[in-house]
N, C-alpha and C positions, 0 to 999 in steps of 0.2 A: 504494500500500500504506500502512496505517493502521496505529503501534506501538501497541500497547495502552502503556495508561499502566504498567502493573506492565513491562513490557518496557523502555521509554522510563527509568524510574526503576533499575532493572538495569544500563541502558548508564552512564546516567550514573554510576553508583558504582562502574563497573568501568573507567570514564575516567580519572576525578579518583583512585581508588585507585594505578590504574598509573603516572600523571604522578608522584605524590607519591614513588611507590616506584623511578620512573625517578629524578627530582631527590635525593632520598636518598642514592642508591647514586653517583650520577657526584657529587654537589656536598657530601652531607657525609661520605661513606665511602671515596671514594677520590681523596681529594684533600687534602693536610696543610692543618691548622688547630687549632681548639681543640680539645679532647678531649670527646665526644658525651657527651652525660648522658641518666638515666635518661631522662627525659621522653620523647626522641629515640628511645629504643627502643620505648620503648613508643608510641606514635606511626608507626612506622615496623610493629610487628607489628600494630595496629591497621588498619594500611592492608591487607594482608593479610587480616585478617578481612573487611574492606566489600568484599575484593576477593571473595572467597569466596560474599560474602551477594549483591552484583552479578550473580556466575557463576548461583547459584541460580535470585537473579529471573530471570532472563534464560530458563533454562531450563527452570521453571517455567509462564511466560507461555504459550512454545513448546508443553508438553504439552497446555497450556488451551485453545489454540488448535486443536490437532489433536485433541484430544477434541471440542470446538465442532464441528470440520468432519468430523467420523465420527458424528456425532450426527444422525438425521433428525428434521425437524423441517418 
């Protein structure tokens, strides 16, 4: 099986989003240290968006794919 690239580029930003949002939460949110600043948040809900636009691609691809193969041709 062959990912389309739009698929392939989905997974990935829905990897690196998650890692980011896993390392966040266990290493700067629930763990005492210095006090998170703005950047942090915003960073942290950014991941969140890529993770959303990942989800998308992903599901996106899938339709393209299924309309591809309901398509005679």
């Amino acid at each position: 099986m062959r990912l389309s690239r739009q698929k392939l580029v989905g997974w990935i930003l829905v990897v690196v989003s998650v890692a980011y949002i896993a390392y966040f939460l266990r290493v700067r949110l629930f763990t005492p240290g210095p006090i998170l600043e703005r950047k942090e948040w915003v960073q942290f809900i950014g991941s969140f968006v890529i993770l959303m636009l990942g989800t998308i691609n992903v599901r996106m691809a899938a339709m393209r794919e299924r309309a591809r193969k309901g398509s005679p041709e």
